[in-house]
The first five atom37 places (N, CA, C, CB, O) and aatype in JSON, in Angstrom:
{
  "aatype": [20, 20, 20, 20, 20, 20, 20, 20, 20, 20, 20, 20, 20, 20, 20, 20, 20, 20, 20, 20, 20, 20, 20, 20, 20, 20, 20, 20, 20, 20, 20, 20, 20, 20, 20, 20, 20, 20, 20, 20, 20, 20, 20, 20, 20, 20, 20, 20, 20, 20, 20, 20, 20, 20, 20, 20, 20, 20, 20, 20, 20, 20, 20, 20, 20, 20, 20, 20, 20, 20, 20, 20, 20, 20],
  "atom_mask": [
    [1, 1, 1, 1, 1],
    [1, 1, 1, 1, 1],
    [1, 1, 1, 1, 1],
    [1, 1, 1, 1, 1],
    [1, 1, 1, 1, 1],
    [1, 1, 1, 1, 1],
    [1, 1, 1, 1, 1],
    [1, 1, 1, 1, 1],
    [1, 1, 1, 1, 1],
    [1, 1, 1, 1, 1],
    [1, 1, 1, 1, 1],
    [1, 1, 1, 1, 1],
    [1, 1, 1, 1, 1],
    [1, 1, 1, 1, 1],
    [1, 1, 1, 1, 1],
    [1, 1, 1, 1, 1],
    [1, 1, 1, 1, 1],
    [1, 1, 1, 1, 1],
    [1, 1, 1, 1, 1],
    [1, 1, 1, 1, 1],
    [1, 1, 1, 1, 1],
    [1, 1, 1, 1, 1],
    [1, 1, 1, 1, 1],
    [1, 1, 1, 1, 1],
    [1, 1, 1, 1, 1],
    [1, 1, 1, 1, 1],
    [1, 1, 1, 1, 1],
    [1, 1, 1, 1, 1],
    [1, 1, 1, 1, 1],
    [1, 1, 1, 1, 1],
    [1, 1, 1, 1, 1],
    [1, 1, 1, 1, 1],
    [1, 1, 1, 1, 1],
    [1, 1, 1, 1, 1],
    [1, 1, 1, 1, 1],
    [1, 1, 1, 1, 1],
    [1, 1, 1, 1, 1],
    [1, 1, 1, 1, 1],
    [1, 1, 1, 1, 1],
    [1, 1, 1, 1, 1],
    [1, 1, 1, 1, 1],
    [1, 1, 1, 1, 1],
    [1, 1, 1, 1, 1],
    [1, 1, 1, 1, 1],
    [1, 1, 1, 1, 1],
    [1, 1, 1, 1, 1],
    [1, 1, 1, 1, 1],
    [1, 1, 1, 1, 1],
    [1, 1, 1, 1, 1],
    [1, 1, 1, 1, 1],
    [1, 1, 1, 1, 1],
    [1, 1, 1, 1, 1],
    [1, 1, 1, 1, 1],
    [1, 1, 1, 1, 1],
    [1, 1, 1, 1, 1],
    [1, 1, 1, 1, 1],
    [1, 1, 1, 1, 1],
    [1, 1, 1, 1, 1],
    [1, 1, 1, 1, 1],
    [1, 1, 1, 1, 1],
    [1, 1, 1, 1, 1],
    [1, 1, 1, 1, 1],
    [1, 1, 1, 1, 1],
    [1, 1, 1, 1, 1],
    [1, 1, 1, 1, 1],
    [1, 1, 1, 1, 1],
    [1, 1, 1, 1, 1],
    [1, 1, 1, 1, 1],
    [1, 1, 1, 1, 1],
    [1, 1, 1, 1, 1],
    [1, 1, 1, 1, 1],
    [1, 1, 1, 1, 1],
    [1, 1, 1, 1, 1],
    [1, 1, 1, 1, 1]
  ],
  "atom_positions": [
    [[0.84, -1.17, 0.0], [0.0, 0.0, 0.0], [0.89, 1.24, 0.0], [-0.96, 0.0, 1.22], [1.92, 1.42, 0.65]],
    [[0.3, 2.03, -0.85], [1.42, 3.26, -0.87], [0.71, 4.3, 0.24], [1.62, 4.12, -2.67], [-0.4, 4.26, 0.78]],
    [[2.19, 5.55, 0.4], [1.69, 6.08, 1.81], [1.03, 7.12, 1.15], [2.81, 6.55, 3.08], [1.65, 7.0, 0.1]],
    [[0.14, 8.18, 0.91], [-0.2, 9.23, 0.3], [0.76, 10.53, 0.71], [-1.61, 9.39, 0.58], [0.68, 11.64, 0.17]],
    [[1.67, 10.17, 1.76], [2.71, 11.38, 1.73], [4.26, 10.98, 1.35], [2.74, 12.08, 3.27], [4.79, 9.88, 1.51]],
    [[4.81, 12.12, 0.83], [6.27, 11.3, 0.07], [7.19, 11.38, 1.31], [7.16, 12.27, -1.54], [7.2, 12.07, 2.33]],
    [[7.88, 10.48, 0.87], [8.86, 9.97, 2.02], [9.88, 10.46, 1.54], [9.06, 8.45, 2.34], [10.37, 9.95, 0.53]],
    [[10.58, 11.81, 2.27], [11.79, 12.05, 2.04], [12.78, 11.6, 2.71], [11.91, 13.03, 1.99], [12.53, 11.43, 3.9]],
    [[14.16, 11.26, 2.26], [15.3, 11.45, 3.22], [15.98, 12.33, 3.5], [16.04, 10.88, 3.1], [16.29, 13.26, 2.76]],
    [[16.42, 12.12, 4.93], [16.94, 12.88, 5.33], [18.19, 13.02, 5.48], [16.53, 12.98, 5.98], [18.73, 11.96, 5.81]],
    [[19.34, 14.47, 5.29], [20.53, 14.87, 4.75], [20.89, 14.96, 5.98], [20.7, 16.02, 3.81], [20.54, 15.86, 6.75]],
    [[21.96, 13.61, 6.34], [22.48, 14.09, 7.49], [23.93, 14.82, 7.17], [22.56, 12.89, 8.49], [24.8, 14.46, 7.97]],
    [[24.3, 15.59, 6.35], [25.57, 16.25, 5.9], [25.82, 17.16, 7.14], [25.44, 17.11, 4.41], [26.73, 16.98, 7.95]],
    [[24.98, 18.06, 7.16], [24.94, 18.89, 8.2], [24.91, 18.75, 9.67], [24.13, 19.41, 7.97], [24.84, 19.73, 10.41]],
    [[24.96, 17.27, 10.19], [25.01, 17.0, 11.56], [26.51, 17.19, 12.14], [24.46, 15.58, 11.78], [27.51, 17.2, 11.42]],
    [[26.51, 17.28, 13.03], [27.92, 17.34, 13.43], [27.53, 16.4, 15.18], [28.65, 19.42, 13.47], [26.54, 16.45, 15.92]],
    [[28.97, 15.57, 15.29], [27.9, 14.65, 16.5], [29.32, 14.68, 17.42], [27.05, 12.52, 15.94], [30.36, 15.01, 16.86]],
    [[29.31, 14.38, 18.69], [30.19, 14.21, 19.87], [29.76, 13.16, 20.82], [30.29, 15.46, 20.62], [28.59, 12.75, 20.89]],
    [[30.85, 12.68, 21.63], [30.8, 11.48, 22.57], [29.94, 11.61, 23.71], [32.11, 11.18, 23.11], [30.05, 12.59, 24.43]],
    [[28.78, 10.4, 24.03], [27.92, 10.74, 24.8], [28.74, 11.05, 26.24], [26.83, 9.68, 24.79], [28.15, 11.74, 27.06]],
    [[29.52, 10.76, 26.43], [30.49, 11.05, 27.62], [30.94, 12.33, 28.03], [31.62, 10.44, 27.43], [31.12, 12.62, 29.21]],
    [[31.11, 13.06, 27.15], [31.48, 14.82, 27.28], [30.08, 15.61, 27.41], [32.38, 15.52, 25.68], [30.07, 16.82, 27.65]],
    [[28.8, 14.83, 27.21], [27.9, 15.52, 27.9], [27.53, 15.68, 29.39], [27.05, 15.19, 27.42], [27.35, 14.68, 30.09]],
    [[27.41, 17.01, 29.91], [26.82, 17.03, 30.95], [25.8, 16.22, 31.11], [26.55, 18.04, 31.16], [25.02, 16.07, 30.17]],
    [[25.62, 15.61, 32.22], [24.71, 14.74, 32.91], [24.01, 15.44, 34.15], [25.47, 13.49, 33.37], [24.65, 15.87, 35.11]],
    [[22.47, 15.5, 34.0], [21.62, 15.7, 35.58], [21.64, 14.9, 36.92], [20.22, 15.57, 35.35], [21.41, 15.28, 38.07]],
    [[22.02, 13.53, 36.37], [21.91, 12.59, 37.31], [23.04, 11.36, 37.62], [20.73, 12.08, 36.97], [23.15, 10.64, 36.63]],
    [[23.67, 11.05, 38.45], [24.81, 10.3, 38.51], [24.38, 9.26, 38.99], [25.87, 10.77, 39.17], [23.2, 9.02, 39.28]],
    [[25.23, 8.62, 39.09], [25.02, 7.27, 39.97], [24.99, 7.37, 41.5], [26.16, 6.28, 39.67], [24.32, 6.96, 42.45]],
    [[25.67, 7.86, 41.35], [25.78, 8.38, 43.7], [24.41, 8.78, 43.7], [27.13, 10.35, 44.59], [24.01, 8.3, 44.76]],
    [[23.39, 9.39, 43.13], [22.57, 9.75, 43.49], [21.44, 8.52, 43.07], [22.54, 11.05, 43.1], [20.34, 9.07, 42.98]],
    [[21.34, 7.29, 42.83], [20.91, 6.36, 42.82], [20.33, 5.59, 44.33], [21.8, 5.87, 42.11], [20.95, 5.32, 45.37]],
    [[18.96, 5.4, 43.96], [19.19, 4.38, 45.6], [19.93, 3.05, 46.22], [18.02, 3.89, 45.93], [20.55, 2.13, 45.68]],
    [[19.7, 3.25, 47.17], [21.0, 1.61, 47.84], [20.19, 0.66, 48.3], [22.25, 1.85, 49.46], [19.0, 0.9, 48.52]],
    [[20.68, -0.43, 48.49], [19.99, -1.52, 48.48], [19.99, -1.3, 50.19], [20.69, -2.94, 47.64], [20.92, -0.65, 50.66]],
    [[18.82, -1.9, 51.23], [18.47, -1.89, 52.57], [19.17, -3.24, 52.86], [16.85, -1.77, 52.9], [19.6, -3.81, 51.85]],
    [[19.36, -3.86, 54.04], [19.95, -5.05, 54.54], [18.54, -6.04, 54.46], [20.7, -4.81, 56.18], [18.35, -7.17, 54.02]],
    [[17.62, -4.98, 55.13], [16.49, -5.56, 56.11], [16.22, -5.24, 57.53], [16.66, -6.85, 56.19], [15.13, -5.2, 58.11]],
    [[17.61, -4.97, 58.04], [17.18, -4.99, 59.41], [17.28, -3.35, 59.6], [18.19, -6.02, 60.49], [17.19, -2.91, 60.74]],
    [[17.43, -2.63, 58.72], [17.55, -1.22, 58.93], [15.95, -0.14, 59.37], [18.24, -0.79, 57.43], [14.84, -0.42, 58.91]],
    [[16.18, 1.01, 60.27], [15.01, 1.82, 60.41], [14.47, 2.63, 59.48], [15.13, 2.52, 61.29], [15.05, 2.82, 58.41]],
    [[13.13, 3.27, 59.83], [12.85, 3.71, 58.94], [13.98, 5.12, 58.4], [11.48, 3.88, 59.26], [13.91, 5.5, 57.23]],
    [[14.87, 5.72, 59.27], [15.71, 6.95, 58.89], [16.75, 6.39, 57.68], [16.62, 7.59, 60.35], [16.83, 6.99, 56.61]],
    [[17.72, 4.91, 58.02], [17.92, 4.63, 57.07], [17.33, 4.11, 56.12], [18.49, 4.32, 57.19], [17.99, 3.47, 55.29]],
    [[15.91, 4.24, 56.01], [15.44, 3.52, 54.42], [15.43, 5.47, 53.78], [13.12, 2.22, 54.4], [15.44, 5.71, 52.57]],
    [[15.41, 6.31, 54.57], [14.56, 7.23, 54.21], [15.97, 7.87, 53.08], [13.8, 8.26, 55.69], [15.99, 8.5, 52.03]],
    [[17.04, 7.28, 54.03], [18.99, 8.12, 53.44], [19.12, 7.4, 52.81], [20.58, 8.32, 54.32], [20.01, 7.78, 52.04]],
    [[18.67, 6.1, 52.45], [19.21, 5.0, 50.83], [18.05, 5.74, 50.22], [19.05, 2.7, 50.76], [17.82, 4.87, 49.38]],
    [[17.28, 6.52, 50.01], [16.06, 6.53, 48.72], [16.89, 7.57, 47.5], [14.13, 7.46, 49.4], [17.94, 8.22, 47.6]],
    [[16.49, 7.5, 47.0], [17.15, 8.19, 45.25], [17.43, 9.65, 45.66], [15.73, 8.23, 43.59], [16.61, 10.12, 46.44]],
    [[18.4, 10.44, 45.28], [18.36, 11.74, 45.54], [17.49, 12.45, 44.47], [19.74, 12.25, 45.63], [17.44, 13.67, 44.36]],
    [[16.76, 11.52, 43.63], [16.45, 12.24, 42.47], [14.88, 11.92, 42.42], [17.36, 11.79, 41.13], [14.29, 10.93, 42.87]],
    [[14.44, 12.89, 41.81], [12.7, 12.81, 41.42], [11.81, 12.78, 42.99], [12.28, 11.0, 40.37], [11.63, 13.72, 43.76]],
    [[11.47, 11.75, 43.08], [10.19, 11.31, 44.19], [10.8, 11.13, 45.48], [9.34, 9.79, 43.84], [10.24, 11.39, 46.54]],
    [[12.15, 10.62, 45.35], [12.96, 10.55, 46.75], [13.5, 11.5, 47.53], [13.94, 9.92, 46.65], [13.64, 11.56, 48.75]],
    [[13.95, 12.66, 46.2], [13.97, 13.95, 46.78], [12.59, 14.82, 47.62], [14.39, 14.69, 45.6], [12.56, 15.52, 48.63]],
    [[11.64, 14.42, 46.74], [10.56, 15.37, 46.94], [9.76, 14.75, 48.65], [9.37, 15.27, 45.31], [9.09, 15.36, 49.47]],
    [[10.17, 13.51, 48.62], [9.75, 12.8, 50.3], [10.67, 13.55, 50.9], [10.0, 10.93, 50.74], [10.22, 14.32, 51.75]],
    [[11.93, 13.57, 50.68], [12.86, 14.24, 52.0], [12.32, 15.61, 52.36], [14.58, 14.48, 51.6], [12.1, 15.93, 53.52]],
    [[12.1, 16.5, 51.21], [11.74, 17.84, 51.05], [10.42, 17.89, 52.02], [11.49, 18.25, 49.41], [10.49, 18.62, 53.01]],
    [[9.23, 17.17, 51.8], [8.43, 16.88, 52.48], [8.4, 17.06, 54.03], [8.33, 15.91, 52.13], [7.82, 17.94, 54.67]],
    [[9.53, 15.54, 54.7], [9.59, 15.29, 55.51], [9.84, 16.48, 56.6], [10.2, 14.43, 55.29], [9.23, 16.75, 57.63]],
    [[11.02, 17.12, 55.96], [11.99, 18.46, 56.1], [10.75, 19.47, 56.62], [12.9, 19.08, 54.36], [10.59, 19.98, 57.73]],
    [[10.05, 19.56, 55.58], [8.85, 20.69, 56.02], [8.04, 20.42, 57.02], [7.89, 20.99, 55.02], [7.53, 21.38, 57.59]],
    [[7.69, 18.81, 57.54], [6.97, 18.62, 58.33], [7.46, 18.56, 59.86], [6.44, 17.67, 57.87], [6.7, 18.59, 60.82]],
    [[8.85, 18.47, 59.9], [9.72, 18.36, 60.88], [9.85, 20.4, 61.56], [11.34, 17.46, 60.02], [9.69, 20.73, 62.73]],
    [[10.08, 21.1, 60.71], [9.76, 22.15, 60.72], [8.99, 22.8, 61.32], [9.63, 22.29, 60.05], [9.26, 23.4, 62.36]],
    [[7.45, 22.77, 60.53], [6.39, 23.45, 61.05], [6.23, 23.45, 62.61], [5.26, 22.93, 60.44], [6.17, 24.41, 63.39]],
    [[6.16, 21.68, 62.93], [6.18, 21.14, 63.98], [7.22, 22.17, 65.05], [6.58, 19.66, 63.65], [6.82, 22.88, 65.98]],
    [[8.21, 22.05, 64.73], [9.65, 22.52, 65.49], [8.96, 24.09, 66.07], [11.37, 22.72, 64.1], [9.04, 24.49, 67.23]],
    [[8.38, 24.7, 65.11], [7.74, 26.04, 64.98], [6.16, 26.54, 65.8], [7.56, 26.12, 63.41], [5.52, 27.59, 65.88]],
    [[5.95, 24.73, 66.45], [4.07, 24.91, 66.68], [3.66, 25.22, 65.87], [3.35, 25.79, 67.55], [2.96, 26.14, 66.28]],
    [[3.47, 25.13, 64.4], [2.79, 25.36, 63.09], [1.97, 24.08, 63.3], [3.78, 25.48, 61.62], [2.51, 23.11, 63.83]],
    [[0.75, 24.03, 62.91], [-0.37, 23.11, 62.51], [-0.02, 21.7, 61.39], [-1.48, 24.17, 61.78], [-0.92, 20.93, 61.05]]
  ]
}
């Protein structure tokens, strides 16, 4: 079946490309989560969680709730 739009190619002459390695990176590995033993509390499950995305945003959380409190805030 033909497509009703023309299929061009594309000129990659004009690309110019570099090693994924010399790019800056947002996220490393240190900032990855760690594996728990099992027998650990909840503070260390809370210091192995990801520094990144959702693990950050619990600490941030926590941080604020520890706070208010500290403050007699509601």
């Amino acid at each position: 079946m033909d497509s009703e739009y023309p299929i061009k190619l594309f000129d990659f002459a004009g690309i110019s490309t570099y090693p994924l390695e010399s790019r800056k990176s947002k996220v490393h590995v240190e900032m990855f989560g760690k594996v728990l033993d099992g027998s650990e509390n909840v503070l260390a499950f809370i210091s192995k969680l990801p520094h990144i995305l959702a693990g950050e945003s619990l600490r941030n959380l926590i941080r604020a709730i520890l706070y208010a409190r500290s403050t007699g805030k509601p």
